[in-house]
C-alpha positions as CSV (number, residue, x, y, z in Angstrom):
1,X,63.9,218.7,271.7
2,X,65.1,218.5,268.3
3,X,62.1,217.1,265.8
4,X,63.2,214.5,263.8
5,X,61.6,212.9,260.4
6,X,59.5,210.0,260.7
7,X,60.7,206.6,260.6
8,X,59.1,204.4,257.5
9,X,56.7,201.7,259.2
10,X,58.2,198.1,258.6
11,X,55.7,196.5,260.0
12,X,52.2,195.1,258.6
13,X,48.8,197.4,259.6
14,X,47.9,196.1,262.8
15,X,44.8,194.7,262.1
16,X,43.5,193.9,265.5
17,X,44.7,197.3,266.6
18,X,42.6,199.2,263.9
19,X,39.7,197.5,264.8
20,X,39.9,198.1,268.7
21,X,40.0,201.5,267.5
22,X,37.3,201.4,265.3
23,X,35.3,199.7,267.9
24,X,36.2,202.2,270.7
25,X,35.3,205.0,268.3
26,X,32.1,203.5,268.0
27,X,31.3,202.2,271.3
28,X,33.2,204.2,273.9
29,X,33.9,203.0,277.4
30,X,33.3,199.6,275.8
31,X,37.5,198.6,276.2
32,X,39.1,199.4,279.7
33,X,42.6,198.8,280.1
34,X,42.4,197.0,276.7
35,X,40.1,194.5,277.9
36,X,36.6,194.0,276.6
37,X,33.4,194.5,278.7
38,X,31.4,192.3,276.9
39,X,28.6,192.6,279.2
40,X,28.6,196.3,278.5
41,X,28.8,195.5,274.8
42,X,26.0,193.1,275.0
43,X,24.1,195.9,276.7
44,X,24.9,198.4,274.0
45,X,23.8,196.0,271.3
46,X,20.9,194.7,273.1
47,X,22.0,191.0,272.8
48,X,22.5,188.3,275.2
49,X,26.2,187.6,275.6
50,X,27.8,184.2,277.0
51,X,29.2,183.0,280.1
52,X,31.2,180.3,281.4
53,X,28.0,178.6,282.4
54,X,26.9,178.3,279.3
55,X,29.6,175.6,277.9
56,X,31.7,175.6,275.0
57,X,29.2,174.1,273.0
58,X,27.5,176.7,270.4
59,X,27.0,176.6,266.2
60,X,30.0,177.6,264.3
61,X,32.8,176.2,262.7
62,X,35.6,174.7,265.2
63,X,38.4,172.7,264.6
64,X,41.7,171.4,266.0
65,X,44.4,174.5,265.8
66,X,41.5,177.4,264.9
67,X,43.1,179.2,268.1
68,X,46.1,179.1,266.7
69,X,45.1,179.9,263.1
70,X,43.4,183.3,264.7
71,X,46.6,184.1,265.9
72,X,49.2,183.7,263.1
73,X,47.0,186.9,261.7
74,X,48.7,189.0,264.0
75,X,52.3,187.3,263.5
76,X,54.6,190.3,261.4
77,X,56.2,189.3,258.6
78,X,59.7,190.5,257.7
79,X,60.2,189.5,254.7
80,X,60.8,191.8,251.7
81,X,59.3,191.4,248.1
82,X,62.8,191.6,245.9
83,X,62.3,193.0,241.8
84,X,63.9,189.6,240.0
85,X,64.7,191.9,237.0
86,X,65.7,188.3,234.8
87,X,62.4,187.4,234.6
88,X,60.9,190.9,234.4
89,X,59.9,192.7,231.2
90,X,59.8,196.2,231.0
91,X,60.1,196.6,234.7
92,X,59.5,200.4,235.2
93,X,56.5,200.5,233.7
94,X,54.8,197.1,234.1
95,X,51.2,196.4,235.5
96,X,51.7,192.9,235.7
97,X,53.1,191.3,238.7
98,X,54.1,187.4,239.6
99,X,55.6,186.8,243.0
100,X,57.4,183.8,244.1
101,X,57.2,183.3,247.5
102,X,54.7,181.4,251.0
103,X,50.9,183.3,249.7
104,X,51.0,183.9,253.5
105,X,53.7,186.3,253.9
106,X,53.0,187.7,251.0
107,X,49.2,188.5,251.5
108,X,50.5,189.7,255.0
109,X,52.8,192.2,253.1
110,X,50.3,193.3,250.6
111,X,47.9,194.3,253.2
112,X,49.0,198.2,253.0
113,X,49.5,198.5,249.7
114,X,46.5,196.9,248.6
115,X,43.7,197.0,250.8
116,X,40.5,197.9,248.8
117,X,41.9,197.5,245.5
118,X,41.4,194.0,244.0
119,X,38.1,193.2,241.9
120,X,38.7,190.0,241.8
121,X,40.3,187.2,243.3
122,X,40.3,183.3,241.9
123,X,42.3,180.8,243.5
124,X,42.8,176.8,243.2
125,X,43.5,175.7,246.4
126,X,45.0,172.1,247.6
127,X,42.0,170.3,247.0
128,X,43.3,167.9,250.3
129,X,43.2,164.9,248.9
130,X,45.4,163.2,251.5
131,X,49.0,164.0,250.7
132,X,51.1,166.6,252.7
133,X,50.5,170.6,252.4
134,X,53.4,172.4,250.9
135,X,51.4,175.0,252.9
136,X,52.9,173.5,256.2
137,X,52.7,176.5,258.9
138,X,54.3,176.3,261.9
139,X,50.3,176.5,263.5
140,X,48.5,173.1,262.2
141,X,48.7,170.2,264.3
142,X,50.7,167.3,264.8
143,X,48.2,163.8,264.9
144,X,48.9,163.7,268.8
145,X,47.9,167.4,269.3
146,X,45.1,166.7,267.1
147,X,43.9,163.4,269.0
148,X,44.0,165.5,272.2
149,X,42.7,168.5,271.4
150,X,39.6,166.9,270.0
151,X,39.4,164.5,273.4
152,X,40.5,160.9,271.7
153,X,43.1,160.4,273.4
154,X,44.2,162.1,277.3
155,X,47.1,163.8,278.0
156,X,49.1,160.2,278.5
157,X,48.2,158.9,275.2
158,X,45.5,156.3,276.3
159,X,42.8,156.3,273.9
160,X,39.6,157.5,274.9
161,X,37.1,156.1,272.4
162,X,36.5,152.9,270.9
163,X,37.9,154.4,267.5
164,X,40.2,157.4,266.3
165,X,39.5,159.7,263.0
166,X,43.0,161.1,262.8
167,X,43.4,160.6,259.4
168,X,40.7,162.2,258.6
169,X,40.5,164.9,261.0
170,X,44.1,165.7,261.1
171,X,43.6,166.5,257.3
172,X,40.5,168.2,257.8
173,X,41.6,170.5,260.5
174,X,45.2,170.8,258.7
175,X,43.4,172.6,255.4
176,X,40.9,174.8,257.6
177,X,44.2,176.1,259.6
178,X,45.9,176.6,256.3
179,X,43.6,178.3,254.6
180,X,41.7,180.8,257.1
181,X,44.1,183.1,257.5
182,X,44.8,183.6,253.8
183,X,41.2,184.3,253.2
184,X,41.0,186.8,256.3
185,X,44.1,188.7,254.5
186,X,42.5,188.6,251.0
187,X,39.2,189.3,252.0
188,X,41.0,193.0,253.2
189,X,42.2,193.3,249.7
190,X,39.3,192.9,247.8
191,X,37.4,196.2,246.7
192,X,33.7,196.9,248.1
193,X,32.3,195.1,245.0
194,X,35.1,192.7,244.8
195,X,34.4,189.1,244.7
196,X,36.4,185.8,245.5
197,X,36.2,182.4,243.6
198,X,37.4,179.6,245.0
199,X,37.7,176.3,243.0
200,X,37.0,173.1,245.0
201,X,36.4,169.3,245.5
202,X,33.4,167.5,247.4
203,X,36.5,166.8,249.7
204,X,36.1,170.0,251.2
205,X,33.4,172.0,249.5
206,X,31.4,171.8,253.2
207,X,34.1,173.1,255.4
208,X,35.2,175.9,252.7
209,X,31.5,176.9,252.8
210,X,31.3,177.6,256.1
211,X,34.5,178.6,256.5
212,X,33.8,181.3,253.3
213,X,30.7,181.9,255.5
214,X,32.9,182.8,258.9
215,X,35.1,185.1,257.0
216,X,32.8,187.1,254.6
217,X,29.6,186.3,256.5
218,X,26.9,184.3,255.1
219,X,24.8,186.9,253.6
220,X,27.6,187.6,251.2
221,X,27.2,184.5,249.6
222,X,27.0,184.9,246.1
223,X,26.9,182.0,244.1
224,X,28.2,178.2,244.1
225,X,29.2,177.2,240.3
226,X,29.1,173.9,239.1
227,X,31.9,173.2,236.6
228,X,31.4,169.9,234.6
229,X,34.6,169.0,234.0
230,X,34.0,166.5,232.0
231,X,37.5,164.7,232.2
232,X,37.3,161.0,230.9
233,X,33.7,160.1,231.4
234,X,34.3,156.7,229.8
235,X,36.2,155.6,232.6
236,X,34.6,152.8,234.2
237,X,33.4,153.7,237.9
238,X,30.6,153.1,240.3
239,X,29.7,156.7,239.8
240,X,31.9,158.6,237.7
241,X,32.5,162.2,238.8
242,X,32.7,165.1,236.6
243,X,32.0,168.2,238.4
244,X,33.8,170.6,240.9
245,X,32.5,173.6,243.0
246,X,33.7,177.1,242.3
247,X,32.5,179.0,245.6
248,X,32.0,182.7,244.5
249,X,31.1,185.3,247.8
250,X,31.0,189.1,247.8
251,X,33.4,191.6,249.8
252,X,29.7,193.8,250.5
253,X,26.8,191.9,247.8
254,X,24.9,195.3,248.2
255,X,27.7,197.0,246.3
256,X,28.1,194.0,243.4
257,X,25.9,194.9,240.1
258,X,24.5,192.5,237.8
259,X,26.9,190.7,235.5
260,X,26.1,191.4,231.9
261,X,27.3,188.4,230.6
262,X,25.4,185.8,228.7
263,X,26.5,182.5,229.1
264,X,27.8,181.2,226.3
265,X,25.9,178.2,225.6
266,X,23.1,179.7,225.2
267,X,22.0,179.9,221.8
268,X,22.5,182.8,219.3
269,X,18.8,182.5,218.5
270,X,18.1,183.3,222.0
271,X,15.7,186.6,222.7
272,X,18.4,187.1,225.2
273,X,20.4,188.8,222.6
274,X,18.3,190.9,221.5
275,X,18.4,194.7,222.5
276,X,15.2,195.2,223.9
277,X,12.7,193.1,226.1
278,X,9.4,192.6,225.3
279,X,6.2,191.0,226.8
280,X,2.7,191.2,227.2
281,X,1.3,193.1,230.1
282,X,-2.4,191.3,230.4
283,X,-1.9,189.3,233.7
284,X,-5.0,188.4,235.5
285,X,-5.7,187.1,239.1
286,X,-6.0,188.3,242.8
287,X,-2.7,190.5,242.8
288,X,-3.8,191.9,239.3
289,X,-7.4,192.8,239.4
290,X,-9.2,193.5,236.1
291,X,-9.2,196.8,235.3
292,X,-10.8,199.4,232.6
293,X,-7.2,201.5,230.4
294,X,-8.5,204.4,228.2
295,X,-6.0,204.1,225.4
296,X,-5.9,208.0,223.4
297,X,-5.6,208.7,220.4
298,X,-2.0,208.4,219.2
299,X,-1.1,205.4,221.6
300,X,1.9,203.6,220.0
301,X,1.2,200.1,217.5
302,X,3.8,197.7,216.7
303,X,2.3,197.6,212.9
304,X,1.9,200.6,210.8
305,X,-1.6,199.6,210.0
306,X,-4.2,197.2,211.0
307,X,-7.7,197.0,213.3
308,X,-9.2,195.3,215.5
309,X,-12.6,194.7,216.1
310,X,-14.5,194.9,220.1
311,X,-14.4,191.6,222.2
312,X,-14.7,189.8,225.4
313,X,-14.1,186.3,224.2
314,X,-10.0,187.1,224.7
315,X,-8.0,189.3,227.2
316,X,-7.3,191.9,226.8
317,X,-11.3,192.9,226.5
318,X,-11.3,195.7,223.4
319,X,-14.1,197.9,224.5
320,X,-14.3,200.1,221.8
321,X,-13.1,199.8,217.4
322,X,-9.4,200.4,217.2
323,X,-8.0,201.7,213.9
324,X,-4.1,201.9,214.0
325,X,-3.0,204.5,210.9
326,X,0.9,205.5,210.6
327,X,1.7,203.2,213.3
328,X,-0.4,204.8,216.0
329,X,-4.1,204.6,217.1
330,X,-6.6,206.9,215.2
331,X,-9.3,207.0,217.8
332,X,-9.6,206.4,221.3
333,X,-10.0,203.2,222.4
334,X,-10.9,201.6,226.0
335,X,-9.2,198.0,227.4
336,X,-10.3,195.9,229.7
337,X,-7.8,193.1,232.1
338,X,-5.8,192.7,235.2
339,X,-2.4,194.3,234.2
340,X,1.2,193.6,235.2
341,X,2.3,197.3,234.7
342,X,-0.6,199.4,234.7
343,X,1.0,202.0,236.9
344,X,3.8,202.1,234.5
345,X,1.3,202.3,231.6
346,X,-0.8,205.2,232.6
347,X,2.9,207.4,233.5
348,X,3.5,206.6,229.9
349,X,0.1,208.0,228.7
350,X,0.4,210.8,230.9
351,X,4.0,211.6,229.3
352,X,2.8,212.1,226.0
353,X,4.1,208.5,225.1
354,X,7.5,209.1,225.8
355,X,9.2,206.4,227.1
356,X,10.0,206.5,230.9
357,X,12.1,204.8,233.3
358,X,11.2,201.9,235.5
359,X,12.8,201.3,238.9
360,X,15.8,199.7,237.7
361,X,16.3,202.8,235.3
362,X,15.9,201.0,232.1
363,X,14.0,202.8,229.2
364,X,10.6,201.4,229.0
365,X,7.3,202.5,226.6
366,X,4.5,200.4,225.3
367,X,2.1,199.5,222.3
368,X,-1.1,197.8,220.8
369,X,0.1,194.6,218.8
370,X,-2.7,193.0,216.0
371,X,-3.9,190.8,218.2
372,X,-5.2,193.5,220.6
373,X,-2.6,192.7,223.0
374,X,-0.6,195.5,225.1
375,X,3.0,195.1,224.8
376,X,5.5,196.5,227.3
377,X,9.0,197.0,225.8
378,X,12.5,197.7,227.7
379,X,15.9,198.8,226.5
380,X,18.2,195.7,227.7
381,X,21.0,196.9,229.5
382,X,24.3,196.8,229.2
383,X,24.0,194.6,232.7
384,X,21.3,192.7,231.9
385,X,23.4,189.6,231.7
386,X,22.5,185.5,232.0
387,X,24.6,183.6,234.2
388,X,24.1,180.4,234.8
389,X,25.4,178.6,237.7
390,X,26.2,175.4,235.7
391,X,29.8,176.1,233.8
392,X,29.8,173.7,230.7
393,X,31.5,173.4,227.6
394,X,34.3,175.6,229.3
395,X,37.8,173.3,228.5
396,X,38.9,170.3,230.6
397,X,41.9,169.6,232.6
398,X,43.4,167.4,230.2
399,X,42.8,169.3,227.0
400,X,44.2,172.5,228.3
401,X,47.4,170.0,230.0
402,X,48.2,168.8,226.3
403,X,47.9,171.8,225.0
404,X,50.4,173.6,227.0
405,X,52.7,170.5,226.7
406,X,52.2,170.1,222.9
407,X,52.5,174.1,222.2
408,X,54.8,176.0,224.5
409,X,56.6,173.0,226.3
410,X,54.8,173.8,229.8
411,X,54.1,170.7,231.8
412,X,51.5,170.6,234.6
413,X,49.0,168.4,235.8
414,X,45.3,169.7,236.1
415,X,45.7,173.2,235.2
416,X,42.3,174.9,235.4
417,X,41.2,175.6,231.5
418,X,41.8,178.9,230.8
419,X,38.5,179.5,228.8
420,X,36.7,178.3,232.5
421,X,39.2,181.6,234.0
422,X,38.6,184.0,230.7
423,X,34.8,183.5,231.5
424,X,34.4,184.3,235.1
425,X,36.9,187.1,234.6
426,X,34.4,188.6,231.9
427,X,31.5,188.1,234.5
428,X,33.2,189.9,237.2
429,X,35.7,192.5,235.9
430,X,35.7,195.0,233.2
431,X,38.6,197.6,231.9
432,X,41.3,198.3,234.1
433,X,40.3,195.9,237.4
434,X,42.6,193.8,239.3
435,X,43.0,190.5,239.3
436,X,44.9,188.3,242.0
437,X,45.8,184.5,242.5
438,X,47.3,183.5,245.1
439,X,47.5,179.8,244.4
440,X,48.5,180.2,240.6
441,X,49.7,176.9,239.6
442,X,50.3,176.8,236.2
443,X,49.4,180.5,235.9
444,X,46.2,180.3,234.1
445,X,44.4,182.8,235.7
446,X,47.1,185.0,233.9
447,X,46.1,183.6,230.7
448,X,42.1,184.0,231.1
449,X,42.7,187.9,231.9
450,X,44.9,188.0,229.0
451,X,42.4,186.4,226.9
452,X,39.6,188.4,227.9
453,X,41.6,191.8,227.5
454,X,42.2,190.6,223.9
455,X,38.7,190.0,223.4
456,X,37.0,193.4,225.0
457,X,40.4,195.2,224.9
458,X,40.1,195.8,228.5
459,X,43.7,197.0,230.4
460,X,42.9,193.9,233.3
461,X,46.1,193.5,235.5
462,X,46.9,190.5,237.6
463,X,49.1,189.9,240.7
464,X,50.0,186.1,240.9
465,X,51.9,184.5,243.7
466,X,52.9,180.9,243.9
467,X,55.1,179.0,246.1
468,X,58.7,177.5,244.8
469,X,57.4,174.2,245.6
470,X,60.4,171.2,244.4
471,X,58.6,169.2,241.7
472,X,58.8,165.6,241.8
473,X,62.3,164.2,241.4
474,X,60.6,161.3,238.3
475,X,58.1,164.3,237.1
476,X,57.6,164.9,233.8
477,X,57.8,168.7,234.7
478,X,61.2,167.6,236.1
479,X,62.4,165.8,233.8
480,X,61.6,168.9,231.4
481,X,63.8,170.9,232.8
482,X,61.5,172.7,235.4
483,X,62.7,172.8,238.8
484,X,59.2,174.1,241.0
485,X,55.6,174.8,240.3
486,X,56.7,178.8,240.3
487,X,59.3,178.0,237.0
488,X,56.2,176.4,235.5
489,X,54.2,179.3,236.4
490,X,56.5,181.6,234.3
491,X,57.1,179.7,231.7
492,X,53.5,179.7,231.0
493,X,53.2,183.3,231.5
494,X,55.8,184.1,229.2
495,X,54.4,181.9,226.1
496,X,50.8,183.8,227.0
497,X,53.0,187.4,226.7
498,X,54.4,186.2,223.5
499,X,51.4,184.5,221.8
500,X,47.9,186.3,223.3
501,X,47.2,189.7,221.5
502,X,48.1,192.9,223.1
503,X,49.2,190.6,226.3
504,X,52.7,191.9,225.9
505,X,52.3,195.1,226.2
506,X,51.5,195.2,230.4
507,X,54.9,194.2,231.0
508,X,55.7,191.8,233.7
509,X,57.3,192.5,237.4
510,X,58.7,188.9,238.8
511,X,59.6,189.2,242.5
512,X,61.0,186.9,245.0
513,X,59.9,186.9,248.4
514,X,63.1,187.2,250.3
515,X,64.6,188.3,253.7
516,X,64.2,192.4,254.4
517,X,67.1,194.5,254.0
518,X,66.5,195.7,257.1
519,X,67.8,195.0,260.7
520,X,64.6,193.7,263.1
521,X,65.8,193.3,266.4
522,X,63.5,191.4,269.2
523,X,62.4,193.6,272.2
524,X,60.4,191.9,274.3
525,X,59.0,188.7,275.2
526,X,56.0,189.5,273.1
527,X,58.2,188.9,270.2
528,X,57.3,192.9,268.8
529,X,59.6,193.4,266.6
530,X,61.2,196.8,265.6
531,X,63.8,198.8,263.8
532,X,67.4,199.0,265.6
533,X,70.0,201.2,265.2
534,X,72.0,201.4,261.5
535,X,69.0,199.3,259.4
536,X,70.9,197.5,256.3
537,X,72.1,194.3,256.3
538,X,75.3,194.3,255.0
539,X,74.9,192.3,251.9
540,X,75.3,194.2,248.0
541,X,73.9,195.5,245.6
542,X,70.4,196.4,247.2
543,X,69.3,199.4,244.9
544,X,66.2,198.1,243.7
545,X,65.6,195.7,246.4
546,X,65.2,198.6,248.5
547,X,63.4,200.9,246.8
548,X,61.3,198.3,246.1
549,X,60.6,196.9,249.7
550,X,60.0,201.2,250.8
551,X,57.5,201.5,248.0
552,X,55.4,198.8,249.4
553,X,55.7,199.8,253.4
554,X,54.9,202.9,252.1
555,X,51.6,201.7,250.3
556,X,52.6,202.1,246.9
557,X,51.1,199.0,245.0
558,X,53.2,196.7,242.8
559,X,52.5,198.1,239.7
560,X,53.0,201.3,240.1
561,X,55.4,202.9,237.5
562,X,58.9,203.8,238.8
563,X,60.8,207.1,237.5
564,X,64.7,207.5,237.8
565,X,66.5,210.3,238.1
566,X,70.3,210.9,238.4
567,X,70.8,213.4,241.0
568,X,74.1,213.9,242.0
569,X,75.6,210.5,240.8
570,X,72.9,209.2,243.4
571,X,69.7,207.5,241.8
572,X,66.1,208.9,243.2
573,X,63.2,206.3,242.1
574,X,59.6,207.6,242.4
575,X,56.7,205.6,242.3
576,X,53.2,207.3,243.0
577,X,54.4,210.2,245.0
578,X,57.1,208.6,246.7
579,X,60.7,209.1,246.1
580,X,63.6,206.5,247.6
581,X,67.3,208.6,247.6
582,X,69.5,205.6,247.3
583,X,72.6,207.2,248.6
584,X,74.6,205.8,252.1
585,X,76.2,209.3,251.7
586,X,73.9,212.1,251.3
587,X,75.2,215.5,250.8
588,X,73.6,218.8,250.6
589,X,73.4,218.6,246.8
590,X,71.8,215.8,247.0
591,X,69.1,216.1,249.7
592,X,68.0,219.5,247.8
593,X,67.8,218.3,244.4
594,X,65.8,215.5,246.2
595,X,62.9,218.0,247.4
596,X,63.1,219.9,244.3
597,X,61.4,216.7,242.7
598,X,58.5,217.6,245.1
599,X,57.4,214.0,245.7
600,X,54.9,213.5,248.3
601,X,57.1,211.7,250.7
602,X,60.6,211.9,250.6
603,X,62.5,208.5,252.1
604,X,66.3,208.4,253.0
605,X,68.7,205.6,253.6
606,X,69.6,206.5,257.8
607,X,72.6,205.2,257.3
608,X,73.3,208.2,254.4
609,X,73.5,210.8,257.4
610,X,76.0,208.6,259.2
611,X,78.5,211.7,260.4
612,X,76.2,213.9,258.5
613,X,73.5,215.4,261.3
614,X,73.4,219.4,259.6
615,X,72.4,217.5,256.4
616,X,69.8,215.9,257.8
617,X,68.5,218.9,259.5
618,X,68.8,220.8,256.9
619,X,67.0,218.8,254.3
620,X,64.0,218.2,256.8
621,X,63.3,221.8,257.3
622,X,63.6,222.4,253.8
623,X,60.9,219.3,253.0
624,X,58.5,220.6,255.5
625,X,58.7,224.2,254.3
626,X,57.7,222.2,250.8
627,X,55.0,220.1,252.1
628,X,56.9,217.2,252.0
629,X,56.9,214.5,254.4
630,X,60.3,213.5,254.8
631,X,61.0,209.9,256.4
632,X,64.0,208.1,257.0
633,X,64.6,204.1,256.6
């Protein structure tokens, strides 16, 4: 049999699949026929495992359409992420990225490309205050699904208890479907000391902590913020709120180091700015029994001169005269207390007084101060940050709403200050790191990463994606011209490009989430999906359309730089490795000048060999003889 190159894989990783794998790796024997033994796993694992007998009842979080949630993981998407070249500036080189488009299918089409490669992710979520989800998936429940699901009313519609919380519930349940399986798909992206912010109301700041619990597990909790928002406090109200949550967990905590942030309303003044930490070693009680320190001659002072004379009215007790000359002890001297760091003392005596490590690696040494106290002193590092879990003093709403309006013409309700986005993006990121929202609103997270980068001249790229949701037919935003959220989003982006230092120079891809150019024909009852026949959809032009959607089944991120060449009167488009021949009639010519670009993986249009099957064979012996993995699309 004839080989034949590989077919590019339009379909999303297989998530479930990869983990059956994993798991069967790990635990053979423990899937038979692709069912689980769970038995056999609870065996392996030494844990009890549960039966029918013991009920449905059990802690976690459960709620009307979670089943169906779970499942809309595993549903394909087959769309295609299409370059908008309009909006875009400086498209072949750009490391920016906004895409218009459902976050679901998106995230779902992102998986490949960027698993393990965001640092950070903020996103503003519907806060579900009662009104419709523009988020509607075909999985949440209707209110009669919902009432019978959750046992208030039978399968006839006759009520089943004295009262009925669909309102409620419905919304409840509604927001938990929505938003679980975006944050299973982000959580995928994020790198192993990525992080994940999520802004929220009291509305639903319990559910999205357990459900933030469920997802990234509960010991990668990492910190709740507290943002006063202060908004108009005056306002008269029972009890006037002015805060919000911002729910922060780790991808892996063990893998996130200490921010080295201050926060900035702590005071210049503060010792916290300074470059070393000092304090007093005397510490005295049962952990810290008293204890007699020969101090040498040539121990360290923290005066070039002065003495002081025995005692054991004061601790430390000085045993002996001490006379400091040049800054350093002329004679001997013995010391008597319980000590926080004697361990770390005597190393530093022993090492000639040259400052050591402790066990966080920081550079630490010691001295005698005039009143006969030890000092132990540490180089602050670069880490050694102080972040409060209180945001204050960060913007409001309403400033950063007027602002917009007053100096670019953007109108938005509510869009999160972008100091409150600069700051968490200076905690959590640093040079080059990604940046995602996938609820980007008025696109301020794109402005806080702008901000920062101006301020540290870090290269920080972002990925936003927001849905074309209709504005309000009496808007203001309408009634300014803007048509959805997403033209809001870029109008924004583009004043922060044109106004924020150095912002301007990333470029900026703008795609659309559209239809794939390829043919997806159902095979089963399953609903799998896969490639038939001739693949394009008849519909012109499609150049970068489908170089673009190859690139990102092929796992070649968004911002990856594209290089053309003209080969042939054909156009070749590499991006990390990968080269896309753009020809629906590929001749010899072509296919070698193709390989002689030596990409990595070499992709052609199947419908270019159409008549052409010595071509084909041809140029696939001659890309493996190169090394080259040659595919076909």
């Amino acid at each position: 049999m004839t080989e034949e190159p590989a077919k590019v894989d339009l379909e999303m990783p297989d998530l479930s699949a990869a983990r059956r794998a994993a798991l069967e790796e790990l635990l053979p024997g423990i899937l038979a026929d692709g069912v689980l033994d769970a038995n056999r796993l609870g065996e392996l694992l030494s844990v009890a495992v549960t039966t029918a007998a013991d009920g449905p009842e059990r802690y976690g979080l459960m709620w009307a359409g979670k089943a169906e949630a779970v499942r809309s993981l595993q549903s394909p998407s087959h769309g295609a992420l299409v370059p908008d070249l309009a909006r875009s500036a400086e498209w072949d080189g750009a490391k920016n990225v906004f895409v218009e488009g459902d976050n679901l299918e998106v995230l779902k089409l992102l998986q490949k490309a960027y698993n393990d490669r965001v640092k950070m992710i903020y996103i503003d979520p519907p806060y579900n205050t009662g009104s419709d989800f523009v988020y509607a998936d075909d999985f949440t429940d209707t209110t009669r699904q919902y009432l019978e699901w959750s046992g208030q009313i039978d399968s006839a519609g006759r009520r089943a208890s004295a009262g009925t919380d669909a309102a409620n519930g419905r919304l409840h349940s509604r927001w938990l479907s929505m938003m679980y399986p975006r944050l299973v798909l982000a959580r995928n992206l994020l790198t192993r000391d990525g992080v994940v912010l999520v802004s929220i109301s009291d509305v639903e700041m319990a559910n999205l902590m357990l459900l933030l619990r469920e997802v990234f597990g509960p010991e990668n909790h990492l910190a709740t913020f507290v943002w006063n928002n202060d908004g108009n406090i005056e306002q008269q109200s029972s009890i006037k709120v002015n805060h919000e949550y911002i729910v922060a967990f780790a991808r892996d905590i063990e893998h996130v180091s200490r921010p080295g942030v201050i926060d900035p309303n702590i005071d210049e003044g503060s010792k916290l700015f300074n470059d070393r930490i000092e304090n007093s070693i005397t510490k005295n009680g049962p952990a810290n029994p008293a204890s007699e320190v020969l101090l040498p001659a040539g121990f360290p002072a923290s005066q070039d001169a002065f003495t002081v004379s025995p005692r054991t009215d004061a601790w430390p007790h000085v045993l002996d005269p001490v006379e400091v000359v040049d800054g350093t002890l002329s004679t001997p001297a013995r010391v008597y207390s319980g000590w926080s760091s004697k361990r770390l003392l005597e190393l530093f005596i022993s090492n000639g007084f040259v400052p050591i490590e402790d066990a966080e690696g920081k550079s630490t040494w010691f001295a005698m101060t005039p009143t006969g106290a030890i000092y132990g002193y540490k180089q602050r590092s670069s880490t050694q940050g102080h972040v409060l879990t209180v945001l204050r003093n960060l913007g409001t709403t309403k400033a950063s709403s007027s602002r917009m309006k007053r100096d670019w013409g953007v109108v938005f309700d509510f869009p999160k200050p972008e100091r409150l986005i600069q700051y968490l993006v200076s905690v959590f990121t640093k040079g080059d790191d990604l940046v995602m929202d996938f609820f980007a609103g008025s696109g301020s997270t794109a402005h806080g990463v702008a901000l920062q980068n101006a301020e540290d001249n870090g290269t920080r790229r972002y990925i936003l994606v927001n849905i074309p949701e209709p504005t309000g037919r009496e808007s203001a935003a309408r009634k300014a011209g803007f048509e959805t959220v997403s033209d809001i989003t870029f109008k924004r982006v583009a004043a922060v490009r044109a106004h924020v230092k150095g912002a301007s120079r990333a470029g900026l891809r703008t795609l659309r989430l559209k239809d794939s150019n390829f043919v997806y024909t159902s095979v089963d009852d399953a609903d799998e999906l896969t490639l038939h026949g001739s693949t394009l959809v008849k519909v012109e032009p499609r150049g970068d359309s489908l170089a673009a959607e190859v690139f990102l089944k092929e796992g070649v991120a968004l911002d990856e730089s594209w290089v053309r060449h003209g080969v042939g009167g054909t156009e070749v488009i590499v991006a990390d490795g990968v080269a896309v021949v753009l020809s629906d009639a590929i001749t010899d010519d072509v296919a070698n000048a193709a390989v002689a670009l030596n990409p990595r993986v070499l992709v052609f249009l199947e419908d270019g060999f159409a008549g052409r099957d010595a071509v084909k064979a041809n140029v696939f012996t001659n890309a493996k003889n190169a090394g080259i993995a040659m595919k076909t699309v």
